[in-house]
C-alpha positions in Angstrom: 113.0 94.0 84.3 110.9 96.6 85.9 108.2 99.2 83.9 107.2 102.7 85.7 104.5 104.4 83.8 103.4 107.7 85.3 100.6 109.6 84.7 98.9 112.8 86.0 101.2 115.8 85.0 100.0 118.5 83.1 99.2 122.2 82.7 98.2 123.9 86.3 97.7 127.6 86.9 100.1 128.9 89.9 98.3 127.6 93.2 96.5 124.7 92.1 96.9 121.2 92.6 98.1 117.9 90.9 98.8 114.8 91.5 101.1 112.3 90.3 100.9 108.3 90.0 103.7 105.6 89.1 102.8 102.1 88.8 105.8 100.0 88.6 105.5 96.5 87.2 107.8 93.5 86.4 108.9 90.5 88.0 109.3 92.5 91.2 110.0 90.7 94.9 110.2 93.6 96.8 110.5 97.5 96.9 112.9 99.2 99.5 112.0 103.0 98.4 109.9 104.6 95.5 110.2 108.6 95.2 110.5 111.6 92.4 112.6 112.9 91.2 112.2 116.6 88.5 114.0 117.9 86.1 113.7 121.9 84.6 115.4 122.7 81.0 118.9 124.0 82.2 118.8 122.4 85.2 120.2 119.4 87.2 118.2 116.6 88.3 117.1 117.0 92.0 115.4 115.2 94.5 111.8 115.7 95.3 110.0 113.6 97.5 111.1 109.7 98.6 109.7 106.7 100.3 110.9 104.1 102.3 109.4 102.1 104.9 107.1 104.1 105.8 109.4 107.2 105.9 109.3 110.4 104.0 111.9 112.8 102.9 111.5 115.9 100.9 113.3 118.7 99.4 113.2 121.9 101.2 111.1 123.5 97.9 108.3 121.3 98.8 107.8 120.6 102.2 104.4 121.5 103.3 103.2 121.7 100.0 103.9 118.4 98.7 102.9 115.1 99.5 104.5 111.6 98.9 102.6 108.2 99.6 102.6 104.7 98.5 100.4 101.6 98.3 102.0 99.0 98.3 99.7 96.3 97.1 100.0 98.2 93.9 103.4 99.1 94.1 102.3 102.7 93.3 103.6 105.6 94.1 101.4 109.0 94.6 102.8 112.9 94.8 100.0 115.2 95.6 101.3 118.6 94.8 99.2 121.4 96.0 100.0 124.9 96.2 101.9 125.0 92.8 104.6 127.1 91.8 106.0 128.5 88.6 109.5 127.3 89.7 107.6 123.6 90.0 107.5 123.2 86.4 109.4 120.2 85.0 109.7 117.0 84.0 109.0 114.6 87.3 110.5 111.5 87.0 109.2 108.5 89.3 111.9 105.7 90.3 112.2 102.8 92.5 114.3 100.5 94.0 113.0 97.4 93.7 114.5 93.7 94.5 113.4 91.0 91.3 112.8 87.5 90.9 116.2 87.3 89.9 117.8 88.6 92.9 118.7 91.7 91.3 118.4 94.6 92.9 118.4 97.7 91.3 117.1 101.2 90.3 114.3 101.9 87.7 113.5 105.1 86.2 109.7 105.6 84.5 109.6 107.9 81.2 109.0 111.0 83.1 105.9 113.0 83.1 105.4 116.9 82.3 104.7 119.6 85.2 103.7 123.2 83.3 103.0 126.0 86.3 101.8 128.3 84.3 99.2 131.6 84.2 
């Protein structure tokens, strides 16, 4: 099995910055793509920033303001979100994709952390 714990959410005032870390652990091989994922109240779970070797994809919302990168060492994934929004606010949910000692290969979801964009 795989563990994603995520940290670094919290309450930011419209324009600031954050940034968010998942550290995924387990009895992990390899990992083809890491990424976020957000969720508001009312709202359908959408896409926010993914990596995969080496490549980047974003939503529309956030490109230029968000950024997604990954070490890979500590099969960690970072989202630097600067320029904050009230329409940013949600729950962000790190995943990955990950191959195990097992030969399973599948998708893990961490617990979710809490964006508030608020004045």
């Amino acid at each position: 099995q795989v563990q994603l714990v995520e940290s670094g959410g919290g309450l930011v005032q419209p324009g600031g910055s954050l940034r968010l870390s998942c550290a995924a652990s387990g009895s992990i091989v390899s990992i083809s793509a890491m990424g976020w994922y957000r969720q508001a109240p009312g709202n359908e779970r959408e896409l926010v920033a993914t990596i995969s070797g080496g490549r980047t994809n974003y939503a529309d919302s956030v490109k230029g303001r968000f950024s997604i990168s990954r070490d890979n060492a500590k099969n960690t994934v970072y989202l630097q979100m600067n320029s904050l929004k009230f329409e940013d606010t949600a729950v962000y949910l790190c995943y990955t994709r990950a191959l195990l000692s097992s030969h399973i290969i599948s998708t893990y979801w961490g617990q979710g952390t809490q964006v508030t964009v608020s004045s």
